[in-house]
Backbone as CSV, one residue per row, in Angstrom:
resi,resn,N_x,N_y,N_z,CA_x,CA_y,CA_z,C_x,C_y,C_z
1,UNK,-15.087,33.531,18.771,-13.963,32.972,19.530,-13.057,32.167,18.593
2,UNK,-12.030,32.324,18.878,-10.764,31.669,18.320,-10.101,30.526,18.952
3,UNK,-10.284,29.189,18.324,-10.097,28.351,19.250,-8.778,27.718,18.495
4,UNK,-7.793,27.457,19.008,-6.736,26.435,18.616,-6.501,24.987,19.521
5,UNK,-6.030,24.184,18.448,-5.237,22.401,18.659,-4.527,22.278,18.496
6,UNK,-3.763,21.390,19.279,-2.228,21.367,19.295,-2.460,19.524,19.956
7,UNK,-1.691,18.723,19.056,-1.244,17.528,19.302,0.152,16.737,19.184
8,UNK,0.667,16.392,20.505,1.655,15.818,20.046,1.948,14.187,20.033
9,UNK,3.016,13.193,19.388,2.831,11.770,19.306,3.018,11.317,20.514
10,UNK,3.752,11.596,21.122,4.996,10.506,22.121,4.887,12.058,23.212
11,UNK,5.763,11.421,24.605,5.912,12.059,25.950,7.279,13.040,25.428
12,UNK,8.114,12.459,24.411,9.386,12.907,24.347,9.070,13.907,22.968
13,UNK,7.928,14.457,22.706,8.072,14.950,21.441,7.099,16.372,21.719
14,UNK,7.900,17.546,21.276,7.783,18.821,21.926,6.553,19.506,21.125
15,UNK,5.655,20.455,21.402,4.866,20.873,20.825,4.917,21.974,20.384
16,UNK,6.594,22.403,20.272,7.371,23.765,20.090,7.111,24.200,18.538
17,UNK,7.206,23.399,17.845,7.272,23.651,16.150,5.654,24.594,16.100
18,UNK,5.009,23.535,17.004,3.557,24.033,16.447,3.083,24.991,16.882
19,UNK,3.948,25.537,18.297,3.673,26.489,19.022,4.192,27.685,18.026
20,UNK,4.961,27.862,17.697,6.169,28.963,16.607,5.193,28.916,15.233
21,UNK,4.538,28.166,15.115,3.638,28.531,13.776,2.227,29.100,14.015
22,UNK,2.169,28.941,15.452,0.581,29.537,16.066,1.012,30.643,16.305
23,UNK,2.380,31.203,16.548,2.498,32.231,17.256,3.304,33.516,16.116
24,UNK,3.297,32.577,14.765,3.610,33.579,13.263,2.230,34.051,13.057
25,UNK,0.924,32.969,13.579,-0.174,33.607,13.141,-0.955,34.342,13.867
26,UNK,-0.082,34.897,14.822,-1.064,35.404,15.516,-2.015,35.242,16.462
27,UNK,-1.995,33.514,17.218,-2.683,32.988,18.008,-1.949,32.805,19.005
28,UNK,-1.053,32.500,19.110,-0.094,32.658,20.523,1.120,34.225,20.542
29,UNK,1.188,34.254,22.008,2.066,35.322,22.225,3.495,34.408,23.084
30,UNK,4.617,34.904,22.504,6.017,34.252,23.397,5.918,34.806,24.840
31,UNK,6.290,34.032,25.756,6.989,34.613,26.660,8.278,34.654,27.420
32,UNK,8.308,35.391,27.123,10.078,35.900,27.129,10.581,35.247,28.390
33,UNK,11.666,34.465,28.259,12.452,34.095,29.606,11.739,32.786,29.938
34,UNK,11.104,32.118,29.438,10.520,31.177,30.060,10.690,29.956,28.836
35,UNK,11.030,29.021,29.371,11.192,27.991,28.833,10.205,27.204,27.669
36,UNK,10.266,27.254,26.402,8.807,27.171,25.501,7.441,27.722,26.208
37,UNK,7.915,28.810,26.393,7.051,29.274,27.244,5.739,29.937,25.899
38,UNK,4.671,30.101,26.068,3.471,30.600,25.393,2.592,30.989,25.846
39,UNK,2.062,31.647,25.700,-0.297,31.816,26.054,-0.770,32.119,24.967
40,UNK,-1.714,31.860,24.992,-3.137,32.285,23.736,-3.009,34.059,23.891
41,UNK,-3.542,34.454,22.695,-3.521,35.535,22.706,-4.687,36.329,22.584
42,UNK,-5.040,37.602,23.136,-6.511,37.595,23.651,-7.732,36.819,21.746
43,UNK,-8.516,36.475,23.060,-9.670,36.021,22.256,-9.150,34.593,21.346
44,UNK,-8.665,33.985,22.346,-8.072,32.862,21.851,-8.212,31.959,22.804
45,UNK,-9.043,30.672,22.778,-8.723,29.252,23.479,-7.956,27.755,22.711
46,UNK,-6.953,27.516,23.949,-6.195,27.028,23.296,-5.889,25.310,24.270
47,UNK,-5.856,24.753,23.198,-6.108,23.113,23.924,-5.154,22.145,24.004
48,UNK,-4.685,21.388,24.158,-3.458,20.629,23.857,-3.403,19.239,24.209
49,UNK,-3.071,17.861,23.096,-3.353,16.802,23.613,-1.788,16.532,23.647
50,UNK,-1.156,16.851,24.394,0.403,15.815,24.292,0.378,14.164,24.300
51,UNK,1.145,13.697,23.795,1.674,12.282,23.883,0.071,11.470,23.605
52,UNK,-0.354,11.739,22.315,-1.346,11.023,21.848,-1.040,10.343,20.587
53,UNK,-1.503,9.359,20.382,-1.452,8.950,19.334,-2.309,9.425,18.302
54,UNK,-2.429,9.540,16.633,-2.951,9.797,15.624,-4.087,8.761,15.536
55,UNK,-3.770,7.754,15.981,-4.768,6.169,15.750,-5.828,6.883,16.573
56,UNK,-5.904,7.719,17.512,-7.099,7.814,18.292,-7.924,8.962,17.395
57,UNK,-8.823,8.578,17.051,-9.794,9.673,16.223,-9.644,11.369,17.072
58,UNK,-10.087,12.185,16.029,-9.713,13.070,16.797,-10.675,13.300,17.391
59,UNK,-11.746,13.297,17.338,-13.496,13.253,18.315,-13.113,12.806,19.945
60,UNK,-12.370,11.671,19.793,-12.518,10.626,20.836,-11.200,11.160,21.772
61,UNK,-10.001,12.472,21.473,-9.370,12.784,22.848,-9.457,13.654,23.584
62,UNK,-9.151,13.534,24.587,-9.348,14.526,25.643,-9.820,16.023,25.499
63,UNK,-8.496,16.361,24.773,-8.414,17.746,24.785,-9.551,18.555,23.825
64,UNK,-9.865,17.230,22.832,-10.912,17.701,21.878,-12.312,17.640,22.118
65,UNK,-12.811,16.829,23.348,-13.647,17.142,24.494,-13.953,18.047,24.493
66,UNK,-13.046,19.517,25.412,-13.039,20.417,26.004,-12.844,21.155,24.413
67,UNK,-12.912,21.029,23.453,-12.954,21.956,22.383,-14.439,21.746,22.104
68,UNK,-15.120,20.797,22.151,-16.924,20.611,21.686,-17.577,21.299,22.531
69,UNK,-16.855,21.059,23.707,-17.833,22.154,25.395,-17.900,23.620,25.091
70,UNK,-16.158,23.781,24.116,-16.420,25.907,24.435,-16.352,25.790,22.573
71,UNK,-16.487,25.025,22.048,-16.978,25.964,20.402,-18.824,26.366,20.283
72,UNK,-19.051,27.161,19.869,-19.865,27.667,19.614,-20.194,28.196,17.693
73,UNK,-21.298,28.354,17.394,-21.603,29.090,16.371,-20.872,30.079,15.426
74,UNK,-20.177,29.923,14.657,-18.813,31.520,13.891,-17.753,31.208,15.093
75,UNK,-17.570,30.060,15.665,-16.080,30.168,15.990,-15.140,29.627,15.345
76,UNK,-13.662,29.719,15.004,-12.837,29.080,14.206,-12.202,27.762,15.026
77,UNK,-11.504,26.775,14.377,-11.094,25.959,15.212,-9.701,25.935,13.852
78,UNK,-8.479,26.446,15.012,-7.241,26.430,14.097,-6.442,25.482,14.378
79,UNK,-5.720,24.301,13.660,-4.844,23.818,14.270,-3.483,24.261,12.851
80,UNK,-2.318,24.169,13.656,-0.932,24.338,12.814,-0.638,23.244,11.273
81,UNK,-1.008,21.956,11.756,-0.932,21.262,10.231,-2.028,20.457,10.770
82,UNK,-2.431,19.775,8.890,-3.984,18.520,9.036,-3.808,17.417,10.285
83,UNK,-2.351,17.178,9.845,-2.361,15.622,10.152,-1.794,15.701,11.866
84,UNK,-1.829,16.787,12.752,-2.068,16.999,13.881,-3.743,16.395,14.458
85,UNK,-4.557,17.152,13.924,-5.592,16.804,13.980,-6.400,15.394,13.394
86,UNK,-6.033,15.283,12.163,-6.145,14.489,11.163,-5.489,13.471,10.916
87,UNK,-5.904,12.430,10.327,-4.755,11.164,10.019,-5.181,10.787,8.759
88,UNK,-6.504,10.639,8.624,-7.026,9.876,7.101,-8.438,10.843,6.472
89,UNK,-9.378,10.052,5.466,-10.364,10.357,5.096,-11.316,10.549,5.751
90,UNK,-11.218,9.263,6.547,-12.611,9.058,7.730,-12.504,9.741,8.799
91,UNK,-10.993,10.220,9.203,-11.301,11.234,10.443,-11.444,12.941,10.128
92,UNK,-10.919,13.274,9.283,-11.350,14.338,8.443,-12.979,14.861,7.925
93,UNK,-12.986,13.409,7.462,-14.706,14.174,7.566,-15.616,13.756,8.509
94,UNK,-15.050,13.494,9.357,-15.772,13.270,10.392,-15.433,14.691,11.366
95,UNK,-14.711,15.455,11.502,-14.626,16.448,12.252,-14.851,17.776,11.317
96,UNK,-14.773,17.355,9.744,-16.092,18.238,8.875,-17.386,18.029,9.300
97,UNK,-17.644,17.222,9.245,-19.352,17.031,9.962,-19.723,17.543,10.858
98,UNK,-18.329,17.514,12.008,-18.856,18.148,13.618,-18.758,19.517,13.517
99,UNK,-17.882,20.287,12.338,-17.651,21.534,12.318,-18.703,21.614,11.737
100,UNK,-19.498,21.306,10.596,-20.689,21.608,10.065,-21.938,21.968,10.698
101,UNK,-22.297,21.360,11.489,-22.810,20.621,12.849,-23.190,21.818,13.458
102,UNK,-22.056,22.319,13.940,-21.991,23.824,14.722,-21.774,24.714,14.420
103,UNK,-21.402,24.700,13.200,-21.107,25.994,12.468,-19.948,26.513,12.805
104,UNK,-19.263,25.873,13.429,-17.582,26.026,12.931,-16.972,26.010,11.867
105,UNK,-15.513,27.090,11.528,-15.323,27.052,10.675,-13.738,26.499,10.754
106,UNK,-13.203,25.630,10.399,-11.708,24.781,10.461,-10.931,25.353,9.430
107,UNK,-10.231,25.912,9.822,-8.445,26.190,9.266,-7.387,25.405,9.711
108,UNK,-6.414,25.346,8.630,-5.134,25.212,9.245,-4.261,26.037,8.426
109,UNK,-3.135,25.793,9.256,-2.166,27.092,8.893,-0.925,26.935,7.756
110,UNK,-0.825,25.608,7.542,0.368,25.171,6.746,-0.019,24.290,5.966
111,UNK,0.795,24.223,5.284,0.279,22.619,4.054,-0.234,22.928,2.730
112,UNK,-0.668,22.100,2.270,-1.391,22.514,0.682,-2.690,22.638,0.953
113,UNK,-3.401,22.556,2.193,-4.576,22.996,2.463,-5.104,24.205,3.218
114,UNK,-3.667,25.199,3.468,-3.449,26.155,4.529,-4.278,27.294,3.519
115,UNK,-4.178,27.328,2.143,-5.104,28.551,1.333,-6.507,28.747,1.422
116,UNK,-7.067,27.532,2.276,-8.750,27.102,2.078,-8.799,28.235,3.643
117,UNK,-10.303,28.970,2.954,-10.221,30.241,4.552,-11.262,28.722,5.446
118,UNK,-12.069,27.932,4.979,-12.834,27.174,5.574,-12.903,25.604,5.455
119,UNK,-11.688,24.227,5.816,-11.824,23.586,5.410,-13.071,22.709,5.081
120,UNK,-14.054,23.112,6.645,-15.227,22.449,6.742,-16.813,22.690,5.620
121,UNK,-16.099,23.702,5.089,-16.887,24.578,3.881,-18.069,23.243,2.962
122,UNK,-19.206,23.452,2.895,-20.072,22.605,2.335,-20.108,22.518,1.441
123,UNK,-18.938,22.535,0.061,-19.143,22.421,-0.904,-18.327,21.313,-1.379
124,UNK,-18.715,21.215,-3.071,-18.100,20.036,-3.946,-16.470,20.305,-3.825
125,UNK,-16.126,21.688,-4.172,-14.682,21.599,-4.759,-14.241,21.785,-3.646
126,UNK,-14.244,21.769,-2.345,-13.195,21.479,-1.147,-13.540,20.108,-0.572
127,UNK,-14.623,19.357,-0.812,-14.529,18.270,-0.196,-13.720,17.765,-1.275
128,UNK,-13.618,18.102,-2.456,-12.916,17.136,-3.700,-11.543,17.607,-3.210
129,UNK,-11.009,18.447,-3.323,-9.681,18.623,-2.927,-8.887,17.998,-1.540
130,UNK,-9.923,18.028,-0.796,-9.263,17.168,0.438,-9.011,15.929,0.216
131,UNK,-10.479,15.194,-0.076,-10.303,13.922,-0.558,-8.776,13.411,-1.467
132,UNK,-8.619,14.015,-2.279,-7.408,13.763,-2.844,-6.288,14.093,-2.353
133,UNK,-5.843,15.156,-1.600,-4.428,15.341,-0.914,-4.294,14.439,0.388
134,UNK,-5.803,14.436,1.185,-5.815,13.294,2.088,-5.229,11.991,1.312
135,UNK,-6.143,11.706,0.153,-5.283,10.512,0.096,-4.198,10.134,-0.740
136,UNK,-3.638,11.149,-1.432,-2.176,11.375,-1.550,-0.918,10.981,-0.350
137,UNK,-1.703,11.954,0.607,-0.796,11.627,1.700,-0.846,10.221,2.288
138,UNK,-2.272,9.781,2.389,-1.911,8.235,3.145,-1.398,7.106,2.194
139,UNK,-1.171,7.683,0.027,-0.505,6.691,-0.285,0.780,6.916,0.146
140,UNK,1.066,7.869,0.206,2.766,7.899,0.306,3.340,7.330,1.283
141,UNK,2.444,7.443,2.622,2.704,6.572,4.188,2.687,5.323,3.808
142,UNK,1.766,4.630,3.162,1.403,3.462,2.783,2.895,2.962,1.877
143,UNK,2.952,3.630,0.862,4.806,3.371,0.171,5.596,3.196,1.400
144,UNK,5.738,4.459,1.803,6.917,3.973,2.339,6.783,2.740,3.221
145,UNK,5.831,2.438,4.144,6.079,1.573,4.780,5.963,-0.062,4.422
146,UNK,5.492,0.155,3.152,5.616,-1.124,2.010,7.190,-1.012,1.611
147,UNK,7.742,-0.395,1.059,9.215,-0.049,0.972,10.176,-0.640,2.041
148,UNK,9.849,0.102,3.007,10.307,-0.537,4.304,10.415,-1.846,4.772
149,UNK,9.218,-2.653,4.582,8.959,-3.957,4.809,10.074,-4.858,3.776
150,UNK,9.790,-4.227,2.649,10.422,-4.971,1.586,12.030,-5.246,1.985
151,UNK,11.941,-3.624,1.774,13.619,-3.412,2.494,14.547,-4.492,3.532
152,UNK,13.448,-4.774,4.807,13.448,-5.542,5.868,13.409,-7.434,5.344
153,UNK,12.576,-7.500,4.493,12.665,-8.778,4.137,13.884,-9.060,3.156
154,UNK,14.313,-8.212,2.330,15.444,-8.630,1.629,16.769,-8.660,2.375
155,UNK,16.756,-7.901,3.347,18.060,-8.158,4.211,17.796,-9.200,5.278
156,UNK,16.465,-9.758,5.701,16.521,-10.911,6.217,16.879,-12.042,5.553
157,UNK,16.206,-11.942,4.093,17.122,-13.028,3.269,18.182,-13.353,2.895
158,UNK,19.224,-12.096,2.733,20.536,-12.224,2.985,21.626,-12.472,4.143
159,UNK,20.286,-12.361,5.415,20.944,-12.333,6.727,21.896,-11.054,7.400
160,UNK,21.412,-10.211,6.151,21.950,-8.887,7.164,21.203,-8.168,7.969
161,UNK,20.274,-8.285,8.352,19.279,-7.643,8.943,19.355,-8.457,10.623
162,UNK,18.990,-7.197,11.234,20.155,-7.771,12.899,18.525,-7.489,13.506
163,UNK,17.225,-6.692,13.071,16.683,-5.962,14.297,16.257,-4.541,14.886
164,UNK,17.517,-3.862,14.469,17.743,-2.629,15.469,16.402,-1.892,15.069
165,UNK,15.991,-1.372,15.575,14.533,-0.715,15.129,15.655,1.021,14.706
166,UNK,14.210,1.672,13.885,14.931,2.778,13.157,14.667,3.461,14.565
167,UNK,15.392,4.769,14.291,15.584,5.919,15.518,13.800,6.548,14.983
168,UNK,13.463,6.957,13.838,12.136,7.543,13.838,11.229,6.265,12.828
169,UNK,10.187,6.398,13.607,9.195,5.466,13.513,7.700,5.775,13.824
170,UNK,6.833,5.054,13.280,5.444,5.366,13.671,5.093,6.427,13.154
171,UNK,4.206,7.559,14.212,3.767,8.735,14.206,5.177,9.934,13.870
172,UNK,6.412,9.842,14.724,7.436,10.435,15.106,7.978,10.343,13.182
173,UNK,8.224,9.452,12.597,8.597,9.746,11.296,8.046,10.221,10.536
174,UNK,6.504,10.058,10.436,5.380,11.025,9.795,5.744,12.386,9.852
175,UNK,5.610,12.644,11.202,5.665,14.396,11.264,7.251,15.162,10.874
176,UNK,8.687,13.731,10.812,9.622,14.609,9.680,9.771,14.743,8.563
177,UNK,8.480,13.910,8.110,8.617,13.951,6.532,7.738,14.885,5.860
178,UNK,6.530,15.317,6.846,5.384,15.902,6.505,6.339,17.301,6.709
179,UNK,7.383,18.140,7.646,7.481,19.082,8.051,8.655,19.056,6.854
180,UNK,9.394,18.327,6.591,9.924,18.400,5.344,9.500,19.274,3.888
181,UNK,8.400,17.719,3.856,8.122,17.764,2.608,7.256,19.547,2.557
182,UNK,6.219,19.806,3.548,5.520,20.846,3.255,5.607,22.168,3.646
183,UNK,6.743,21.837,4.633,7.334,23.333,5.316,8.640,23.584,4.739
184,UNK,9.390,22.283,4.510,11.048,22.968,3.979,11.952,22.926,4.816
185,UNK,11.354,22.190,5.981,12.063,22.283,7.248,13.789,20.981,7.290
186,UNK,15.088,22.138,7.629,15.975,21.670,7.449,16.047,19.775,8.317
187,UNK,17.265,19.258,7.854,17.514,17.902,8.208,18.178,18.439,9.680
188,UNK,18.953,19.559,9.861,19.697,19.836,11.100,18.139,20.316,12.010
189,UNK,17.530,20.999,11.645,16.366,21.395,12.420,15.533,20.064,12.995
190,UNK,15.251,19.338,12.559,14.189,18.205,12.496,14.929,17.470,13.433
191,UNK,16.522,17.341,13.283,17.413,16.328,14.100,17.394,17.075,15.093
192,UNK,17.210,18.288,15.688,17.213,19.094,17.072,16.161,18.643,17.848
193,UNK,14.660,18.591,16.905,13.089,18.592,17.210,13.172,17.591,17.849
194,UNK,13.596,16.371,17.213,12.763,15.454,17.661,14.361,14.821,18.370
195,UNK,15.388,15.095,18.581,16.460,14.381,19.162,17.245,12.957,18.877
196,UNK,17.205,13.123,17.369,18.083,12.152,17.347,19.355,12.558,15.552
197,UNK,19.930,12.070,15.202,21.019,12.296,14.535,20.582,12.856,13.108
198,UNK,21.438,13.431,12.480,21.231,14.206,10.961,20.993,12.629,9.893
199,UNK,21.568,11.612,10.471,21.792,10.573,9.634,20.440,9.710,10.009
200,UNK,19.533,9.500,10.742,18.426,9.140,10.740,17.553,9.980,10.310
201,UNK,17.613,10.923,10.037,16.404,12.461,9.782,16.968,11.650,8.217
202,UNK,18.185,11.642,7.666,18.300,11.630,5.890,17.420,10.102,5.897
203,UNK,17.670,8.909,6.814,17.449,7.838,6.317,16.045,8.143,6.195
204,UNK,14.848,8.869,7.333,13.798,8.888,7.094,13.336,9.629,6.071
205,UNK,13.896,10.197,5.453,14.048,11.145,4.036,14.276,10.532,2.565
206,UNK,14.531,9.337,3.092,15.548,8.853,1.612,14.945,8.959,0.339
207,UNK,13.450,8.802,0.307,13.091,8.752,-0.913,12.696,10.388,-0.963
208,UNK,12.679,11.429,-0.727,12.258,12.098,-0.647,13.514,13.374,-1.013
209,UNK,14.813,13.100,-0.809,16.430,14.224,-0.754,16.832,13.505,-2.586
210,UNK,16.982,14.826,-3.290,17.551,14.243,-4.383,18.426,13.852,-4.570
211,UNK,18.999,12.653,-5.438,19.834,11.432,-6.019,21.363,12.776,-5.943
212,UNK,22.377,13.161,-5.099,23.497,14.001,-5.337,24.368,13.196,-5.759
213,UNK,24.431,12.014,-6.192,25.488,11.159,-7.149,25.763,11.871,-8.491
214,UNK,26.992,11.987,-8.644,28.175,11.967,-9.699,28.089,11.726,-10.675
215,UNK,26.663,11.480,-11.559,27.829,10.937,-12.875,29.009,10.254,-13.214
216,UNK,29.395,9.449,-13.464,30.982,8.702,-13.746,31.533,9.835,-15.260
217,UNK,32.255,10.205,-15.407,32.923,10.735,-16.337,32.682,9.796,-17.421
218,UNK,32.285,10.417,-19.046,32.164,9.543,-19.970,33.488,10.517,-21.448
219,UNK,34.232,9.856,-21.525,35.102,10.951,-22.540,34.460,10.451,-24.229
């Protein structure tokens, strides 16, 4: 059996991206005329936690419940990217363990970990490789939001800083930088996804869009 996950952050945040990458692989079928419309495609169960947060382990939600009840022995458990499922070290191998456990085998479909046929695989050189892109990724979260802070305190010291909270934040800025950085996914696309302007998609980008400044002319 073929089992897929699908998680989204917030009530306002669509599970369409992830649906269109389940359904390049072959785990979902479109249906035509219907509004993000989808189904699993035979020999496929398919689960979905909307409007969850990442902070909640992935063991501990709902939908991943009802994935421990119907996995069984040689079944796959696919989700579209890690950090759907995943957030850090400790929840990662902790749902290696449970795949171990049962003899599940965990894929995902995108990312720098999308080449592994088995993430949950019992060996040295994939637990070593996770370990490190896992925590690649949570330094870079960790930057930026040290960056950020900084950012925030130097314009409080100058007194320009009013408040306004950013348009993407939390979980919701994670997943445009991650779909960015590892899919390629445009600034106009991302500003459709998640509904808000091309100019907050760049700000949540900033360190990330290369320096297109000028040169000054030197004769």
């Amino acid at each position: 059996m073929r089992i897929v996950y699908s998680r989204s952050s917030t009530a306002t945040q669509s599970l369409l991206r992830q649906r269109h990458i389940l359904t390049e692989a072959g785990l979902l079928v479109r249906t035509e005329g219907v509004a993000e419309g989808f189904h699993p495609a035979d020999g496929v169960l398919l689960f979905e936690d909307p409007a969850t947060t990442s902070k909640i382990p992935a063991l501990e939600r709902p939908a991943f419940a009802k994935v421990a009840s119907a996995a069984h022995p040689g079944d796959t458990l696919t989700v579209s990217e890690l950090f759907r499922l995943c957030r850090d070290l400790v929840d990662i191998h902790a749902v290696r363990d449970w795949c171990q456990a049962r003899g599940v085998v965990l894929r995902v479909l995108s990312g720098p970990l999308s080449n592994f046929h088995d993430l949950a695989a019992d060996d040295a050189t994939t637990a070593l490789i996770i370990n490190v892109i896992t925590a690649v990724g949570q330094f870079q979260r960790d930057l930026q939001n040290e960056l950020t802070g900084e950012g925030i305190a130097a314009a409080e010291a100058e007194g320009r800083y009013r408040g306004r909270p950013p348009a993407l934040a939390g979980d919701q800025l994670e997943d445009v930088r991650s779909a960015f950085r590892d899919e390629g996914a445009s600034i106009a696309r991302l500003a459709r996804e998640h509904g808000v302007s091309r100019v907050a998609v760049r700000t949540a980008l900033a360190d990330l869009l290369p320096d297109l400044r000028i040169p000054p002319f030197q004769s």
